[in-house]
KOLNU-418590 format. One line per field, with one value per residue (C-alpha): residue in one letter; y, z negated, x negated. Coordinates in pm, whole numbers. Layout:
N
rest: c(a,...)
v: c(Y,...)
w: c(Z,...)
u: c(X,...)
***
This chain:
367
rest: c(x,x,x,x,x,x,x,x,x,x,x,x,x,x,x,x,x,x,x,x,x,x,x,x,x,x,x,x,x,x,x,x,x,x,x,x,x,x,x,x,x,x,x,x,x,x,x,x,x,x,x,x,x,x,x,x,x,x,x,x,x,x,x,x,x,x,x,x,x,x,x,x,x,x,x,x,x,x,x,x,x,x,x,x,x,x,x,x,x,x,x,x,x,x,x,x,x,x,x,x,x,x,x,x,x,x,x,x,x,x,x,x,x,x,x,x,x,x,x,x,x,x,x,x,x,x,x,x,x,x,x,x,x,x,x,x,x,x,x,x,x,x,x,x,x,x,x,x,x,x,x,x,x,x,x,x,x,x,x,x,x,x,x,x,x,x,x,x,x,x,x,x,x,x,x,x,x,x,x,x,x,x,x,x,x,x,x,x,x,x,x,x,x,x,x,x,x,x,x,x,x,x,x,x,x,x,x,x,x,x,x,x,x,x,x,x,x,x,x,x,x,x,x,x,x,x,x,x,x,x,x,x,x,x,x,x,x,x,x,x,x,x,x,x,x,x,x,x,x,x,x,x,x,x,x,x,x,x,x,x,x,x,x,x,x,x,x,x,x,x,x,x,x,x,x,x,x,x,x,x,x,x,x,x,x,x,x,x,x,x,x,x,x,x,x,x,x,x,x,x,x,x,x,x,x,x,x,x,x,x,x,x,x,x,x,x,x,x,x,x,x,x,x,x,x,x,x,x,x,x,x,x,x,x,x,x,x,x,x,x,x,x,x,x,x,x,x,x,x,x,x,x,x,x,x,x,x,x,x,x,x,x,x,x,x,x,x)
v: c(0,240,520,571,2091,2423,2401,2079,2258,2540,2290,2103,2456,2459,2153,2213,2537,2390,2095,2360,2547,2332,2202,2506,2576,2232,2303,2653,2467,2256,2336,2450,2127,1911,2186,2094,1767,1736,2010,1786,1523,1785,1885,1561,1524,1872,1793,1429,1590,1837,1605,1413,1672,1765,1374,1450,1756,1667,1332,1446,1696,1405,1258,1017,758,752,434,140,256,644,556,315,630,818,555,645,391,132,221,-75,-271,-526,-915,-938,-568,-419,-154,157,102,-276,-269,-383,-237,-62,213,99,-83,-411,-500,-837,-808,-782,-537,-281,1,295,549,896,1065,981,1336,1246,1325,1047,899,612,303,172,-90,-385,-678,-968,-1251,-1270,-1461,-1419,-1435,-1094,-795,-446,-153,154,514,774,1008,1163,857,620,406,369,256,36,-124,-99,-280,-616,-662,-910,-778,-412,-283,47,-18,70,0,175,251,636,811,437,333,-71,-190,-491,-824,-590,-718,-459,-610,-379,-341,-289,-46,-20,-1,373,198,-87,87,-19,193,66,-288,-269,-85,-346,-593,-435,-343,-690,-1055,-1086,-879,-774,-781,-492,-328,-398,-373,-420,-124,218,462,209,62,-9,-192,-518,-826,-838,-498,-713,-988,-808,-642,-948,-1041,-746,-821,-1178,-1081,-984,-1318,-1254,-1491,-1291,-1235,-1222,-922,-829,-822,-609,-885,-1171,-1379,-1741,-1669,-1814,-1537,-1284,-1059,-1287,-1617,-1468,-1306,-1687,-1846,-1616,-1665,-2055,-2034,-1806,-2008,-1707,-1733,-1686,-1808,-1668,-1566,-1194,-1076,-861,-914,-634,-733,-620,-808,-676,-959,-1174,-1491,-1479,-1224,-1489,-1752,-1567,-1442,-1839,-1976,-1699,-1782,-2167,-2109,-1895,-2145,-2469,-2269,-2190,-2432,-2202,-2058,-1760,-1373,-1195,-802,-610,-730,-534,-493,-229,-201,-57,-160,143,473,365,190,127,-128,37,-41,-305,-499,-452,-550,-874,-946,-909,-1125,-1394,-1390,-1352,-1671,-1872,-1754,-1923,-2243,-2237,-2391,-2273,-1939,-1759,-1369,-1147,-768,-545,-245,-51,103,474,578,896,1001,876,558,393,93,175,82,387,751,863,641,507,569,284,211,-50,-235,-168,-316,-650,-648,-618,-892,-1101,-1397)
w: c(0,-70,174,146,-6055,-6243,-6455,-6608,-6758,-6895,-7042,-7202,-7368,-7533,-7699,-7824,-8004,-8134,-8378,-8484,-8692,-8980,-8973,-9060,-9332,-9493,-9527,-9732,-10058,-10077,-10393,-10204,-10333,-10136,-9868,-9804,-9872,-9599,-9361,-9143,-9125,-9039,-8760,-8613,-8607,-8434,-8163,-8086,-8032,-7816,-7632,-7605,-7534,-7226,-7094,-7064,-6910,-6605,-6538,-6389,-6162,-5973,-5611,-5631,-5407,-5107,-5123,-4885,-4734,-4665,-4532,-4236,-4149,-4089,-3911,-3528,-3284,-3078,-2722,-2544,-2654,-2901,-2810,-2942,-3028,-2994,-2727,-2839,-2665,-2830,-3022,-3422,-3351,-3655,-3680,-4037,-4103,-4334,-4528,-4446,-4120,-3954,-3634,-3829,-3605,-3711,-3781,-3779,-3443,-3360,-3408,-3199,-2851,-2697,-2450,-2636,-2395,-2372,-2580,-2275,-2369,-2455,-2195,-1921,-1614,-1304,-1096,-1288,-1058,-983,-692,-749,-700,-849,-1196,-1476,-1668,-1421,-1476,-1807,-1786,-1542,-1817,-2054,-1861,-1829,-1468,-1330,-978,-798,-449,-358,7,110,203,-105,-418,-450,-761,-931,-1168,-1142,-1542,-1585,-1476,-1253,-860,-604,-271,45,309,608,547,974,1324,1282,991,1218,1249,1258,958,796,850,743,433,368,401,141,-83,-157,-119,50,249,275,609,789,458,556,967,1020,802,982,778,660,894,1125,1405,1672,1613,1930,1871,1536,1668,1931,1698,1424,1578,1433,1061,1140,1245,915,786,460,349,532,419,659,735,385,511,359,378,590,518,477,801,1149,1402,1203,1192,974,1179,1518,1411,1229,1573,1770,1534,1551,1949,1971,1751,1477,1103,818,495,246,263,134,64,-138,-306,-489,-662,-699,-931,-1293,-1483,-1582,-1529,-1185,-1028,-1167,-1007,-669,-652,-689,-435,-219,-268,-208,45,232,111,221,571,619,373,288,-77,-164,-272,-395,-350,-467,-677,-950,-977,-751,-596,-202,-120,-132,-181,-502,-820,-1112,-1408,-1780,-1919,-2093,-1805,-1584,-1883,-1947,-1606,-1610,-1875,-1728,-1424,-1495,-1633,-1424,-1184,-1363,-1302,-926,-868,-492,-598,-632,-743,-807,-833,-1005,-843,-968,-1229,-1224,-1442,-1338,-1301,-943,-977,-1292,-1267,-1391,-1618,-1760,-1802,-1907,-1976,-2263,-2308,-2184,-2131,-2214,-1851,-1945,-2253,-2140,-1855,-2115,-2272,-1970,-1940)
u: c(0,-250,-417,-726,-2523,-2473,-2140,-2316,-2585,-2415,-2174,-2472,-2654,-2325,-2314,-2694,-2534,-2254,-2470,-2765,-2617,-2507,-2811,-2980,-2683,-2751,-3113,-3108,-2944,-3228,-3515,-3818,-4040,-3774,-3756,-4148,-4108,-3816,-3927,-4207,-3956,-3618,-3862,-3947,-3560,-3535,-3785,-3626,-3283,-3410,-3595,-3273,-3083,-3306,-3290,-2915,-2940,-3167,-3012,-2739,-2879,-3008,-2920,-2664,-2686,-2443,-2170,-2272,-1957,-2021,-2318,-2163,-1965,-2242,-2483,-2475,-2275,-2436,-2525,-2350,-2049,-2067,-1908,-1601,-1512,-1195,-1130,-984,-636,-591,-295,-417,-761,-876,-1152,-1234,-1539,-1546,-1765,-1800,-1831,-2187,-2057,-1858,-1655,-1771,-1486,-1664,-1740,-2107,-2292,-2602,-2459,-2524,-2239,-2066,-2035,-1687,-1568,-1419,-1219,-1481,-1321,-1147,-1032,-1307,-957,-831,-907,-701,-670,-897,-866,-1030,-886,-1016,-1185,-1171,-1489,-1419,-1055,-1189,-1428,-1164,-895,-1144,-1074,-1373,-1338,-1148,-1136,-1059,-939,-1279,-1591,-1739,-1630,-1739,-1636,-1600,-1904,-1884,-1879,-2195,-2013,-1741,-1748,-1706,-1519,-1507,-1218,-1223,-866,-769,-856,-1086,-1220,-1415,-1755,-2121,-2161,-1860,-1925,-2339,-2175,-1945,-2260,-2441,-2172,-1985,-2022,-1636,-1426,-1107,-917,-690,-426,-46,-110,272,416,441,190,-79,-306,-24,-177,-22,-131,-363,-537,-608,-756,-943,-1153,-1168,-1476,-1671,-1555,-1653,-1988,-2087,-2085,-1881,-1652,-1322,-986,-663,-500,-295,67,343,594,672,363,585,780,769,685,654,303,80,176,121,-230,-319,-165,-407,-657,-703,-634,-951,-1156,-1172,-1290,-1051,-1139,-873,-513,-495,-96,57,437,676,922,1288,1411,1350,1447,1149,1227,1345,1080,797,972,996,668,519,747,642,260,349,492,192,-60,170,201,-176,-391,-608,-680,-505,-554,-306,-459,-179,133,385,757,854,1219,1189,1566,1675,1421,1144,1259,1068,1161,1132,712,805,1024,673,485,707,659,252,177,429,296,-77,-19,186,-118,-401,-208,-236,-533,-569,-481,-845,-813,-482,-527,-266,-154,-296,-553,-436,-126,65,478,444,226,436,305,6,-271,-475,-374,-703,-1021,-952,-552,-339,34,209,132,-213,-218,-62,-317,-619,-462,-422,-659)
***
């Protein structure tokens, strides 16, 4: 679908006033024989409660050590993302630390400057991928979201940072787009690639099935494994766009390796719109034998202008059909459409970098 101290002492001098004078009181009804008898020893005393008095004073005006706690706070954050740490959009996730564990999260903004590295979920399926285009915060949402794989229906992904263990695959999007520079691109960019984006809907690549296949030999010719022509509808049907361009295909002696498709769904209720979507992908795979991609998928009503199901009907539907997916054995990536999050794109994931919705959520936790 897509286009392109003080107070302490004072309080202490006080206390040393307070005791000294009946002292000195106590010592003027003495006889003066017992006066100098008593007067080496009432000074010893004098001098040891003085001294005493000073110990007490001074301790407190002392560093106190900072909790174990505090001190966690303060401690800057690691520079790359821990195994098994939650990211900040993971429902549960808390920001404070435990003592017991050895990774605490630190909850106090890191006052060093340095950039903190996005927190990623720690597993996911290598089949879990999503559709790219660039917003504020992309690259990170994009490491957030744990997808193992993205396109951006193109042959680069410009403005898109790949996360460590993210694969890049490049498209060739339409006819303009078959050039040398796009296809040596494509070469050095990926280790698959993605045929022509919906060629039979009016406003994407829009092209006939033998202005297809004459210029299939180019994409071939760069000796990546090479995905069909993703289809806006019709890929299970007799005579329709996808089985006249496979028909042509095998007549010519042409590569394909991999189905690509892509499948909206009307119906909002969960059960049923998991249900269609499989028997639409066994259907496609019983047709063609071949394995499968599914490059863009969500629950999107076109019947009748755009229709979108509430977040938590499309995020019902993601989880349920993320994993009816991972059953299909022959079925070998999916990618949600699509990463961005806006009033217009409501299916999806990330609004910002690091803030996602409800979709987005249920895709992190997708396996």
């Amino acid at each position: 679908m897509r286009a392109t101290g003080q107070g302490e002492a004072a309080a202490a001098r006080g206390h040393r006033g307070v005791h000294a004078e009946p002292r000195r009181a106590m010592l003027g009804r003495l006889p003066i024989g017992a006066r100098r008898l008593l007067w080496p020893l009432l000074v010893a005393a004098a001098v040891a409660v003085l001294v005493t008095g000073v110990i007490v004073v001074v301790q407190p005006t002392g560093p106190t050590p900072a909790p174990a706690a505090t001190q966690a706070l303060d401690a800057p954050p690691p520079t790359s993302p821990q195994p098994g740490a939650p990211s900040a959009t993971t429902p549960g996730a808390t920001t404070s630390p435990a003592v017991a564990s050895p990774t605490p999260t630190p909850a106090a903004k890191p006052t060093t400057g340095r950039p903190v590295a996005p927190a990623g979920p720690a597993a996911t399926s290598k089949r879990k991928g999503v559709g790219v285009w660039t917003f504020d915060g992309v690259s990170q949402a994009l490491a957030n979201s744990g997808a193992s794989w993205y396109y951006t229906w193109d042959v680069k992904h410009q403005g898109v940072t790949s996360p460590q263990g993210t694969e890049f695959v490049p498209m060739i999007w339409g006819a303009k787009s078959v050039t040398a520079s796009n296809l040596q691109q494509a070469k050095q960019n990926g280790r698959y690639l993605l045929g022509f984006n919906e060629p039979d809907l009016k406003g994407q690549a829009e092209m006939t099935v033998e202005q297809a296949l004459e210029l299939w030999p180019q994409l071939q010719a760069t000796s990546l494994p090479l995905g069909s022509p993703a289809v806006a509808w019709g890929g299970d049907r007799q005579g329709e766009w996808l089985d006249r361009f496979m028909a042509g295909a095998k007549q010519r002696g042409y590569r394909v390796d991999f189905i690509a498709l892509h499948w909206y769904g009307g119906d909002f209720t969960t059960a049923n719109a998991v249900n269609q979507l499989r028997s639409y992908l066994q259907a496609v795979h019983d047709r063609y034998n071949l394995p499968v991609w599914l490059t863009e998928f969500a629950l999107i009503d076109f019947s009748d202008g755009v229709r979108f199901p509430t977040q938590e009907q499309q995020a019902a539907f993601l989880t349920a059909a993320t994993r009816m997916l991972g059953g299909l054995s022959w079925l070998q990536r999916y990618a949600w459409f699509g990463l961005p999050a806006t009033d217009k794109d409501q299916t999806g994931l990330f609004r910002t970098g690091s803030t996602a919705t409800a979709v987005g959520r249920a895709y992190q936790a997708a396996r």
